[in-house]
N, C-alpha and C positions, 0 to 999 in steps of 0.2 A: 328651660323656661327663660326667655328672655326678661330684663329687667332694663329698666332707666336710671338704676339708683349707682354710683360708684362713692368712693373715698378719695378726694384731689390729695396729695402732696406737694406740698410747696418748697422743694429743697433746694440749701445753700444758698450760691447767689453774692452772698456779702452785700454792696452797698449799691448794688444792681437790681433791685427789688423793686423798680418800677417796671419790669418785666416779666413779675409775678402778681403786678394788677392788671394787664394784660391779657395773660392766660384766665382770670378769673373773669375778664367781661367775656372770654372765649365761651368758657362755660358758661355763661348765663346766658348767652345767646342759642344756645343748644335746649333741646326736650330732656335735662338729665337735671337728676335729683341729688342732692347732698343733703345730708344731715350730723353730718362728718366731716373736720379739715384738721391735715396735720403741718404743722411745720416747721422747719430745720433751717436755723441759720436767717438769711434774709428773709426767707420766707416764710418765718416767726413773725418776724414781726408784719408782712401781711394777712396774715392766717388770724395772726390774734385782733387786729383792728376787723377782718370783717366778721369774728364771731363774736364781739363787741356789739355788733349791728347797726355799723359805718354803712354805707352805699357805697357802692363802686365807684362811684363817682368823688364821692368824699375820699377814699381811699387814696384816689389816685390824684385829687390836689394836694395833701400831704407828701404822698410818695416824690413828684415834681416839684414844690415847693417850700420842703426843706430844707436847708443847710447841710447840710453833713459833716462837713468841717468844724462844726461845733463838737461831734462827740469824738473827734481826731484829740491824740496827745503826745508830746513828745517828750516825756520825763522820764529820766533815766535814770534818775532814784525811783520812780514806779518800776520801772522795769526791771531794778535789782530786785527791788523788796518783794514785788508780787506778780513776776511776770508779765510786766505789758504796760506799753507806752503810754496806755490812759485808766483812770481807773475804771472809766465806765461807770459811772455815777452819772453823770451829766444823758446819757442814753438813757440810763432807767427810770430818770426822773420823766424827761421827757414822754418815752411810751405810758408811763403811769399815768400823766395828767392826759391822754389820750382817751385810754382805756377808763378814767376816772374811778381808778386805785382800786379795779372791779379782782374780786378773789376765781379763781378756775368755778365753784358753786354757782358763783352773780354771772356766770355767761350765760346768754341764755344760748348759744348754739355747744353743742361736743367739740373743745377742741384740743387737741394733743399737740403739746411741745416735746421737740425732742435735744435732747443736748448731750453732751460726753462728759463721760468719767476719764477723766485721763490718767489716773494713778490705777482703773481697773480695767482699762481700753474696754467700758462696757457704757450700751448707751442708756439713761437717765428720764425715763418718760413723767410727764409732768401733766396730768388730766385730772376731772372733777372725780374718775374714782382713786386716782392713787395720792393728788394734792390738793381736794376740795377746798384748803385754807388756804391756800399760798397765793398770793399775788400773783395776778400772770404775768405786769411786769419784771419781776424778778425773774421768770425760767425765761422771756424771751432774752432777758439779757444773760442767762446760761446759754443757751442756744447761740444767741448774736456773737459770742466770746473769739472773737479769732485771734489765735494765737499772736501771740507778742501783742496785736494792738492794743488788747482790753487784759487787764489783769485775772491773774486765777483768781478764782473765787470758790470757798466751800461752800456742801448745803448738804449737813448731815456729817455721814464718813465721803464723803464724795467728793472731788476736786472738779471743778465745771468746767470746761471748755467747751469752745464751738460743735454743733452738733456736724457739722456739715463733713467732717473726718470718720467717720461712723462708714463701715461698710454696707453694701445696699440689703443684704439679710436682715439689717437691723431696722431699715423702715419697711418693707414686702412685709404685711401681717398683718391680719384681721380685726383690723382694727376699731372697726363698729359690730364685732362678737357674733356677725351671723350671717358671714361668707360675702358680703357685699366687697365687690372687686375696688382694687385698686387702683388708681392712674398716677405717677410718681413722674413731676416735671421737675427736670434738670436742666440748668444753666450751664452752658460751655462756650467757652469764649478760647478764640484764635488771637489773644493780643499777643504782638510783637512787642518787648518793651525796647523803648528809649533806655541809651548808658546814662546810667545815674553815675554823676561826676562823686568821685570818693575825695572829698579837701577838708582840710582842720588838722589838726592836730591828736584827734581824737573824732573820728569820724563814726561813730559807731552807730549812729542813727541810718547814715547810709546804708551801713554792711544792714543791719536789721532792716532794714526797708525793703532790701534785696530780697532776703531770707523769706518776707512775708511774702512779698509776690510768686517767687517762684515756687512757693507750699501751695498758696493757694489757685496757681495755676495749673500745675499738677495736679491736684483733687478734680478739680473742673474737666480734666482730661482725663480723669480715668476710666477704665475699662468698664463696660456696662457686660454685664456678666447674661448669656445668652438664656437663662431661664428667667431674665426679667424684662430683655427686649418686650416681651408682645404687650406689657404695660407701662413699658415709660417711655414718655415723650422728652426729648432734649432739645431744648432753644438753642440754638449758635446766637450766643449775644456776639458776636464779631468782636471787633478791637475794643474791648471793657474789659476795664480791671476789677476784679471783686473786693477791692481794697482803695478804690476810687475816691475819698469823698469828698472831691472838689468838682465832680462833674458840674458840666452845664446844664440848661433846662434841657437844652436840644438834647443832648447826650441820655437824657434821662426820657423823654417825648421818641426817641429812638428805640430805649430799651422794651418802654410800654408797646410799641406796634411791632419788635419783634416777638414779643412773646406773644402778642395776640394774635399777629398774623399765622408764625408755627403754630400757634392750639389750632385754629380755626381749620387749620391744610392739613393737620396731623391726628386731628380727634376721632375724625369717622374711621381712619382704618383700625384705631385701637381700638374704640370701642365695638368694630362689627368683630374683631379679636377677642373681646371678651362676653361677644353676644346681648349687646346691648343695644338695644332702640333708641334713635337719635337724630332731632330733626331740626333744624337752625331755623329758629324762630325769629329773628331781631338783625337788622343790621347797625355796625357802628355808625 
């Protein structure tokens, strides 16, 4: 029996997440249903503004019109003491006053954050049935956590980092409890980086700068494992870094019409792959 109903994923990404409000005007220009969004990493924090009950449109003046370089840090006392250049404070104040301090219960749509235990390389799910008290700001900023930038953080026995390191087993699951398919969008980017000049006396912000990019450019390139092909769709974000956040608007007005363009060209054959009905209603 055919159906119109799937589960999006919005994973990883880092600071490239005006490419996961793209793929969501993709979907809503389609005959397909959600009642379900999960998301990992950058696409936490789009997943949580629109089950919030932002517009897409509001979604994606935020995502183009923010700063980024505000929740950027470069302390190296944070970094001894707790892992990561910034604390990340300044990000979760910010998404809070978004969200307006709303708990996983006060959503009114389901929605699932995912994040990593990196003391038990297991991942940390965060929804109205396993965290109905907790702030959603606080699990996007577990999820958002990428290594060295933002500091470890506990919750519980659990050490948080970025969800987006998490193997793709650990988002493929049922995750609205009664078989409705998945579609899991992934961020992959071809950047070539520029040599970052190593000077000072004590350069170690460079060496750590290095270290992030090339983690996180390898995640972004990993191998998509062939029993998940027929449900996930991958954006080639081209030359972007997930670790960006000095882009420009352009740079960011780029990211949003790639993802939207890939959803738009790549939607109908996954979902006639997972036998679902599906009719673009809407143009951009």
């Amino acid at each position: 029996m055919n159906t119109q109903k799937i589960v999006p994923i919005l994973a990883g990404g880092g600071t490239r997440l005006p490419a996961h409000v793209g793929i969501l005007q993709a979907l809503h220009e389609y005959d397909l249903d959600f009642d379900h969004i999960v998301g990992v990493s950058g696409g936490s924090i789009i997943s949580s503004l629109y089950a919030s009950g932002l517009s897409i449109a509001e979604i994606k003046h935020i995502a183009l019109n923010t700063d980024y370089t505000k929740f950027r840090g470069y302390s190296l006392i944070k970094l001894l003491r707790n892992g990561g250049l910034s604390s990340g404070d300044v990000f979760e104040r910010w998404i809070d006053r978004l969200l307006h301090g709303k708990t996983f219960k006060e959503m009114p749509f389901n929605l699932h954050i995912v994040a990593t235990d990196v003391a038990r390389g297991k991942p940390v799910i965060f929804n109205k049935e396993n965290t109905p008290d907790l702030k959603v700001s606080l699990a996007v900023r577990f999820s958002m956590s990428i290594p060295l930038v933002f500091s470890f953080k506990t919750f519980d026995k659990h050490l948080m980092v970025d969800g987006s390191i998490l193997s793709e087993d650990a988002l493929h699951r049922d995750w609205a409890n009664d078989g409705t398919p998945v579609v899991c969008f992934r961020l992959k980017g071809d950047y070539e980086y520029d040599d970052i000049k190593i000077k000072g006396m004590f350069p170690i912000v460079q060496y750590v700068s290095l270290l992030i990019r090339t983690f996180m450019t390898t995640i972004s390139r990993e191998y998509i494992n062939e029993a998940f092909w027929h449900n996930t769709v991958v954006v080639n974000t081209g030359i972007s870094s997930a670790v960006d956040f000095g882009m420009t608007l352009a740079q960011k007005e780029a990211l949003f019409y790639k993802g939207y363009h890939t959803a738009t060209k790549i939607l109908p054959i996954k979902v006639k792959a997972l036998s679902i009905d599906v009719k673009k209603t809407v143009k951009l």
